[in-house]
MILOVEX-511069 format. One line per field, with one value per residue: residue in one letter; x, y, z of N, C-alpha, C in turn. Coordinates in steps of 0.1 Angstrom, whole numbers. Each point is the difference from the previous one (the first is absolute). Layout:
N
code <- A,...
nX <- X,...
nY <- Y,...
nZ <- Z,...
caX <- X,...
caY <- Y,...
caZ <- Z,...
cX <- X,...
cY <- Y,...
cZ <- Z,...
***
This chain:
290
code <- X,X,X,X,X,X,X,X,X,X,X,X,X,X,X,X,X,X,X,X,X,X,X,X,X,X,X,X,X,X,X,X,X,X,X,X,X,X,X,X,X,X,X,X,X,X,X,X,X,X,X,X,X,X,X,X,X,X,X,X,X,X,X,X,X,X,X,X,X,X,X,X,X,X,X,X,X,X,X,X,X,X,X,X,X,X,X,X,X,X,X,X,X,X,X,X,X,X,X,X,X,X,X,X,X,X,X,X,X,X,X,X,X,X,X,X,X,X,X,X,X,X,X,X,X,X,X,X,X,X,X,X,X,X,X,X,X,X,X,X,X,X,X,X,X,X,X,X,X,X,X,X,X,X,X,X,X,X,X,X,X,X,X,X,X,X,X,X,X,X,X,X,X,X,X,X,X,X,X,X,X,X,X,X,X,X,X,X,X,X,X,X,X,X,X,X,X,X,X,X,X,X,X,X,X,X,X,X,X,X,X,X,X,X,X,X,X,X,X,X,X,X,X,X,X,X,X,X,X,X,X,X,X,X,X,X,X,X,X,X,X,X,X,X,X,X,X,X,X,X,X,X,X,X,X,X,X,X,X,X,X,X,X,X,X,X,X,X,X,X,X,X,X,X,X,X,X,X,X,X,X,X,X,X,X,X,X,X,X,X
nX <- -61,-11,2,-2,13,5,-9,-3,-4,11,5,12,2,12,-2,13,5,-11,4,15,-6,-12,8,9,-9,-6,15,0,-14,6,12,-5,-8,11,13,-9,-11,15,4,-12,6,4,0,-14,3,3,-11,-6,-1,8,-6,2,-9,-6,3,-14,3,1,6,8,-6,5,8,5,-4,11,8,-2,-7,-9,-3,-9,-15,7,7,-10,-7,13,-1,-3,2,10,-6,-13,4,6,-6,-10,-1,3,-12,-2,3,-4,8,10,-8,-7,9,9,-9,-4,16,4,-8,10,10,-1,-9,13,8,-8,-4,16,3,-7,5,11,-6,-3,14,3,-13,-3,10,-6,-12,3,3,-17,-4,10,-3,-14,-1,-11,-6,0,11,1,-10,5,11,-4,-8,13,0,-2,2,6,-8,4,-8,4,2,-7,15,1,-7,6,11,-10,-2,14,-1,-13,6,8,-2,-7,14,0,-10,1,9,-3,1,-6,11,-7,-11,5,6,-14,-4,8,6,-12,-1,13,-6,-14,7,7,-13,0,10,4,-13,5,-7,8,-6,4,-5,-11,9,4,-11,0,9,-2,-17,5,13,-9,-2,13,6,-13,-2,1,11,-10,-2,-2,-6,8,16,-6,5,3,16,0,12,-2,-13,-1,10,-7,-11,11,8,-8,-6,13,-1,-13,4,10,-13,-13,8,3,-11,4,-2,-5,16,-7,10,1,-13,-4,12,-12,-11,4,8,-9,-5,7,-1,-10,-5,11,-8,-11,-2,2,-9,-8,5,2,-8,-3,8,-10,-12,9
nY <- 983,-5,15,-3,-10,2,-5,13,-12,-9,13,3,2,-2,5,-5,2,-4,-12,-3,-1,-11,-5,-3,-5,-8,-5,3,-10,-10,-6,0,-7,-7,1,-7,-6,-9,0,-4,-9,6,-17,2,15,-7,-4,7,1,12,9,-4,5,-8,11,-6,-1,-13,1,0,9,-2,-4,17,10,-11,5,6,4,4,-13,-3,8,8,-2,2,11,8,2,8,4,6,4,9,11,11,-6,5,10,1,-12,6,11,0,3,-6,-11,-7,7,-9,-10,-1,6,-14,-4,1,-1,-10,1,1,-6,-11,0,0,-11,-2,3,-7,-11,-6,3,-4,1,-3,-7,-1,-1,-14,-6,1,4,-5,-2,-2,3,-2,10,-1,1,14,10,-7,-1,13,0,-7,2,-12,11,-5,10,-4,0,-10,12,4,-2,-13,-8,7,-6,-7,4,5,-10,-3,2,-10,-11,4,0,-8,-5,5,-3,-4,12,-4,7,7,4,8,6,4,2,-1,7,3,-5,3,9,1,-1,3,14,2,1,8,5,-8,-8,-11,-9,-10,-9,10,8,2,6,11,6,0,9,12,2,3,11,3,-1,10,0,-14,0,-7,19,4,5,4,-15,10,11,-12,-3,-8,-4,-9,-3,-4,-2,-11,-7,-3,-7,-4,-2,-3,-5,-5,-5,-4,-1,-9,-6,7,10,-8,-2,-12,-8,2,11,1,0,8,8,-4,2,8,3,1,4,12,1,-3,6,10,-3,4,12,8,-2,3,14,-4,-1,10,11,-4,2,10
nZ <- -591,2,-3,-7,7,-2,8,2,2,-10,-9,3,12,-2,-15,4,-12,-4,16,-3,-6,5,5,-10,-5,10,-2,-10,-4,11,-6,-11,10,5,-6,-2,10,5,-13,-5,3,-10,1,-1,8,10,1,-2,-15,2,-10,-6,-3,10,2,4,-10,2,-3,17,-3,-11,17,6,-9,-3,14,-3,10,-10,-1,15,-6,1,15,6,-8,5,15,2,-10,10,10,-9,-12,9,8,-7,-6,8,0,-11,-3,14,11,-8,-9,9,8,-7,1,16,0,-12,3,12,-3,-8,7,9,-7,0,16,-2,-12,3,15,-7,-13,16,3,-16,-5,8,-1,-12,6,10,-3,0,11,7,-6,-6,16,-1,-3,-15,4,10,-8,-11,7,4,-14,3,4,10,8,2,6,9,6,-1,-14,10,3,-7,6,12,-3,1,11,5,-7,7,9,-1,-2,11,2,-3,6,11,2,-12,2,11,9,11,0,-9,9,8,-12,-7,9,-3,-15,5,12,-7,-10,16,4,-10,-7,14,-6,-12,11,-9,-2,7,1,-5,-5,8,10,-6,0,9,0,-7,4,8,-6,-2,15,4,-12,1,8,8,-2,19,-7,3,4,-11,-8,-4,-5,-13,2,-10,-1,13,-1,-10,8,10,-9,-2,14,4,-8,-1,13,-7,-9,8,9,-8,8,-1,16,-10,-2,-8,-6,10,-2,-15,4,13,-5,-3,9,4,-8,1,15,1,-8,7,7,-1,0,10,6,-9,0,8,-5,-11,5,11,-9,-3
caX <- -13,-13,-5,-16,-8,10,-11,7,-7,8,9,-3,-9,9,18,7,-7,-14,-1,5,-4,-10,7,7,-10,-6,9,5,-12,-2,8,-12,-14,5,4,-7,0,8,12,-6,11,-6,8,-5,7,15,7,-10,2,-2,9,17,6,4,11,2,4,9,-4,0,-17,-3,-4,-7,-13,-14,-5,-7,-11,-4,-14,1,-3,7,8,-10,-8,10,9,-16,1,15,-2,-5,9,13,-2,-2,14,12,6,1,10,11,-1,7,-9,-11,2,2,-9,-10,3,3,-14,-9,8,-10,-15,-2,4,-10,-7,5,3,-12,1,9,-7,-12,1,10,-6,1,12,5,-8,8,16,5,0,11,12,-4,-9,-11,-15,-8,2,-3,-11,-1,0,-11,-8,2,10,-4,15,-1,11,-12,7,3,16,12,-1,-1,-18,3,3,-9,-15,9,1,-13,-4,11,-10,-5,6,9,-11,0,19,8,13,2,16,10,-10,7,12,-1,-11,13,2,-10,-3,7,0,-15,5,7,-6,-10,13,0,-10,-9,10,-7,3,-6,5,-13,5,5,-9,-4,13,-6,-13,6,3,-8,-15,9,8,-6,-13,-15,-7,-10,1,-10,3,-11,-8,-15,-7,8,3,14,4,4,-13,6,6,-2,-12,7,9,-13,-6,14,6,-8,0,10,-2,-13,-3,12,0,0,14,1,6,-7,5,11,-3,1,11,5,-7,5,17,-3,-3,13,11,-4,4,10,5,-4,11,14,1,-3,11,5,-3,6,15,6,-5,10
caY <- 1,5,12,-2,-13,9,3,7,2,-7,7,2,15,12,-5,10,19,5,6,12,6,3,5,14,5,3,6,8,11,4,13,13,6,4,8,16,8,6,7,11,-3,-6,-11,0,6,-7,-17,-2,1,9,0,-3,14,9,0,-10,-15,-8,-14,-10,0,-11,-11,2,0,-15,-4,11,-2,8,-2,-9,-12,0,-12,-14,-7,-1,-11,-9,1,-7,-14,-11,-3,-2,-7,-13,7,-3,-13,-7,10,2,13,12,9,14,10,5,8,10,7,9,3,12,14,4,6,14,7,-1,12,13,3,1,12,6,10,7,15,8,12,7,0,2,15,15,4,8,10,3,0,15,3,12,1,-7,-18,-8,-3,-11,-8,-2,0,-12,-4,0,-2,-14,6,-1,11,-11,-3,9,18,1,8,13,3,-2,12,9,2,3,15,5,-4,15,18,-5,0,17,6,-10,10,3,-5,-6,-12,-15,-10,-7,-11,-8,-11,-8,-13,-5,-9,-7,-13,-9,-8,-10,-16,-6,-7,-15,-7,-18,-7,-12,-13,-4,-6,-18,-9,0,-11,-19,-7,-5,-15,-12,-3,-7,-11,-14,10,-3,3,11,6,-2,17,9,-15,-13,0,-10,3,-5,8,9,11,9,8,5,12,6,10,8,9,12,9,12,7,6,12,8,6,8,3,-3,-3,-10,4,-11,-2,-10,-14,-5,-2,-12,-13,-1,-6,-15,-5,-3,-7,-11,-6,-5,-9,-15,-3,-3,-14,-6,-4,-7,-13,-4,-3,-13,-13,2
caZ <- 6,-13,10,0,5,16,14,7,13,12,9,16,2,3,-8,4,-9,4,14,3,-9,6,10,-9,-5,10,11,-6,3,11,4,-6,4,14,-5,-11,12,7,-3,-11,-15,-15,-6,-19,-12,-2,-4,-11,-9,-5,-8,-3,-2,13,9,11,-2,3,-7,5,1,-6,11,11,-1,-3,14,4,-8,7,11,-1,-12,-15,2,4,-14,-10,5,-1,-15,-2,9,-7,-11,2,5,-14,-14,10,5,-7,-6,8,10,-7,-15,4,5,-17,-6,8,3,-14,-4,8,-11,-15,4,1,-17,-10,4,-1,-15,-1,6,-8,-11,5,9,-7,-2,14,1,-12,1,7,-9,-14,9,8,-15,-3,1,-3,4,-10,1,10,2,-5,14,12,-3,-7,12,10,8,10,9,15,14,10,-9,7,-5,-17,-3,0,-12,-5,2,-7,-13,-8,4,-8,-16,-1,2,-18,-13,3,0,-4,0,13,-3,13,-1,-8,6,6,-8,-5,10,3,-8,1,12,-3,-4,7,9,-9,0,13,7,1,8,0,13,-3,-5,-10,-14,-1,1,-15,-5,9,-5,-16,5,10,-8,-15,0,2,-10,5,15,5,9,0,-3,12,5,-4,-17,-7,-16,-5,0,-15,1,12,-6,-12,1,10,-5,-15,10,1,-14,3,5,-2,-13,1,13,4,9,10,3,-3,-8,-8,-10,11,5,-11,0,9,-4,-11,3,2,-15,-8,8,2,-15,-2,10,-9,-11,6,5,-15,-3,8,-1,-12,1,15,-3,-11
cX <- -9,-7,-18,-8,5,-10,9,-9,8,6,4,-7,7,18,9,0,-10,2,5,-2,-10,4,9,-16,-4,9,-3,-12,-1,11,-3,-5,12,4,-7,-7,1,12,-3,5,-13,8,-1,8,12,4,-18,5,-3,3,13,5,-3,8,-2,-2,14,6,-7,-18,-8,-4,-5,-16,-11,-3,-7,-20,-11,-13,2,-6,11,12,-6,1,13,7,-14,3,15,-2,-8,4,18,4,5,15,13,1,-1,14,15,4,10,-4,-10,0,7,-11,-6,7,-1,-17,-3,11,-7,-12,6,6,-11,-9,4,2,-20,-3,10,-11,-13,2,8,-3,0,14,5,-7,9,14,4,-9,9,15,-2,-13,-8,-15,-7,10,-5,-17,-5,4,-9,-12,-4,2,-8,9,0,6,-17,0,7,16,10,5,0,-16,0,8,-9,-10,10,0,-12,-2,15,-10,-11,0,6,-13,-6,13,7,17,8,11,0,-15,2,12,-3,-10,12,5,-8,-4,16,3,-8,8,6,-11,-11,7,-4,-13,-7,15,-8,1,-9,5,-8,8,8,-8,-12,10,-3,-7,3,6,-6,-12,9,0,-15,-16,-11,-3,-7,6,-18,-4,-16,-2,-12,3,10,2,17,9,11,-7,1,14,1,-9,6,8,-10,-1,12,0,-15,-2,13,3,-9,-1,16,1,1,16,8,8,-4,8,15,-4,2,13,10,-3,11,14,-5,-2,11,13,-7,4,14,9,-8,12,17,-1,-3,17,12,-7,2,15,3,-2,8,12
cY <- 9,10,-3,-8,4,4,6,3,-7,10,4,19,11,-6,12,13,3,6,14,15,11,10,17,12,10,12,16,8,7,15,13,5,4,13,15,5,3,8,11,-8,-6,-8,0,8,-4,-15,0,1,12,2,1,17,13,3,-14,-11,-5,-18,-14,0,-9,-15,4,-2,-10,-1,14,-2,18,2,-19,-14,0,-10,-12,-10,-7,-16,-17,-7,-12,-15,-14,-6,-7,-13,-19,0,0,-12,-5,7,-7,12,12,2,7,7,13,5,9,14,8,5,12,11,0,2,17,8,2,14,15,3,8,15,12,8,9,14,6,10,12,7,12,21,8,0,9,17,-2,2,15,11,12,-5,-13,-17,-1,-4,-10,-15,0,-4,-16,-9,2,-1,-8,6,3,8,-12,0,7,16,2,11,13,4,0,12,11,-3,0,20,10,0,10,6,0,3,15,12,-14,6,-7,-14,-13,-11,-13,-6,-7,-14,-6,-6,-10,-5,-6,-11,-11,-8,-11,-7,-9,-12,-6,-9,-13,-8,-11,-5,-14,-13,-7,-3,-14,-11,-6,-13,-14,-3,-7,-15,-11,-4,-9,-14,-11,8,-6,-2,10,9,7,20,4,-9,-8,-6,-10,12,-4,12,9,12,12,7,13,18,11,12,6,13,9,5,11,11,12,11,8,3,6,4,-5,-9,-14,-1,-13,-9,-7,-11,-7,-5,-12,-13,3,-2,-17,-8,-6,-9,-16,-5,0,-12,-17,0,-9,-15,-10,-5,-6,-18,-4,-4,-13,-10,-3,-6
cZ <- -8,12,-7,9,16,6,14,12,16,8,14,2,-5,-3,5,-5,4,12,-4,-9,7,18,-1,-2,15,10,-11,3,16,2,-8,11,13,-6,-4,12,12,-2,-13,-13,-12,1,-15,-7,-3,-6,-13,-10,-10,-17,-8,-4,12,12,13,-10,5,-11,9,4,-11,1,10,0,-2,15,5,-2,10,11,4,-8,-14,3,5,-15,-11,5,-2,-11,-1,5,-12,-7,2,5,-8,-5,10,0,-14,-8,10,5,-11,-9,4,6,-12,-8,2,-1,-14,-3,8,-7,-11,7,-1,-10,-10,7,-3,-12,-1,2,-9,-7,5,1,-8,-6,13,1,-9,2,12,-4,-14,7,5,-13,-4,4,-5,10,-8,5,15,5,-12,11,10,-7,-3,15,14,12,11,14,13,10,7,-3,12,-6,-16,0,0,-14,-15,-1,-8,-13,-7,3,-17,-13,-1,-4,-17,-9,1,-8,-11,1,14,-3,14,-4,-10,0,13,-2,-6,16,10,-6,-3,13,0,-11,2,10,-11,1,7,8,-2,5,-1,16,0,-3,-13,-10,1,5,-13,-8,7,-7,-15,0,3,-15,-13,5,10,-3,5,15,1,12,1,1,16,9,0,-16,-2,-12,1,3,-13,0,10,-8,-12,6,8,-11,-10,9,0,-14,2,10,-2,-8,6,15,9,11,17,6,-6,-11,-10,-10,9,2,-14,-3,5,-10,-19,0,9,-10,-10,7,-3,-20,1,7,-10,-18,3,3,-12,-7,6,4,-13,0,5,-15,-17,6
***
């Protein structure tokens, strides 16, 4: 079958993956919201996607967190998203390649996000380990000077620990001599490296929904998708301009909660799964026809 010519308008509403997909998705956002306040429980801290080098990572968060989402336009828009795309690529892939796919695109979204985060925070990494190795006055006011500490009144009793060690840093740039104040600045940028680890938690199904669009724009480039349901545009183009948009937002708009470079990630293990699968299949018609 020629996926160029493949009109995916016959489909039915809802291919078995997608439903359940879409359902997994919902139950999970609803027991977040029960959960968290009737029983106080962070679900996110637990099934989100922490870093690999902090004490609340888990491996099995790797799948948890593609069903976690943090608001309800961020699962509206994502399922929204499954329903369009998924939809097509299920009836044409079938229920076990694409669910294959969806899953392997939502692990590479979030490796590609964290190899990123790796070289982002290793300098960071690198300033308070070389104050906690060897401390002085001159490495530890080269860290604060450098360094924005990610710590709120909302952190609980860490913050308190926090106001103590700006009142310690004080007392150092006054007394660099002063013994108990710099053991207590050494165990507070020791404890503040676990709570740094600890604080970007992925969550979402964007990277592998990213991983669909890719797909949908390879395997049918010229359907029209309609951007804001008015603007007609191919959908090669829609893609192309979608991932242009993630790679910049990903250098130049850092700040904010959007893991860009997960989304880059989804559409780039989608990339590669799909060439290896036309390869595979290449070769194997060669073989049938040898």
């Amino acid at each position: 079958m020629s996926y160029e010519r493949y009109s995916p308008s016959g489909f039915g509403f809802l291919p078995p993956v997608v439903k359940n997909l879409i359902i997994i998705n919902g139950l999970f956002f609803l027991a977040t919201l029960v959960l968290g306040n009737v029983l106080h429980l962070d679900l996110t801290d637990y099934l989100g996607l922490h870093y690999f080098a902090s004490l609340k990572f888990a491996p099995y968060q790797f799948i948890t967190y593609m069903f976690m989402h943090g608001s309800f336009s961020h699962i509206f828009f994502n399922m929204f998203a499954l329903w369009m795309f998924g939809s097509v690529l299920e009836q044409v892939w079938g229920p076990k390649k694409f669910l294959l796919y969806y899953i392997i695109t939502g692990i590479g979204a979030a490796l590609v996000h964290y190899m990123v985060f790796y070289f982002q925070i290793t300098p960071v990494l690198q300033s308070m380990d070389a104050f906690i190795s060897n401390p002085d006055l001159v490495t530890l006011q080269q860290f604060v000077s450098n360094h924005q500490f990610s710590v709120s009144d909302s952190s609980g009793d860490f913050y308190q620990a926090f106001e103590n060690f700006k009142l310690n840093y004080v007392t150092l740039q006054q007394d660099p001599g002063n013994v108990q104040a710099m053991q207590d600045s050494i165990n507070f940028i020791s404890a503040y490296r676990e709570h740094f680890l600890s604080l970007p938690v992925v969550v979402g199904a964007s990277g592998a929904i990213y991983g669909l669009l890719l797909a949908f724009g390879m395997l049918f480039p010229n359907s029209l998708i309609y951007l804001y349901l008015f603007i007609p545009m191919k959908a090669k183009w829609f893609v192309i301009i979608f991932g242009a948009i993630e790679l910049f937002s990903g250098f130049y708009n850092q700040g904010g909660n959007i893991a860009h470079f997960a989304h880059l990630g989804g559409m780039i293990f989608g990339f590669l799964l799909i060439m290896y699968w036309k390869k595979k299949s290449g070769n194997q018609r060669r073989n049938y026809m040898e």
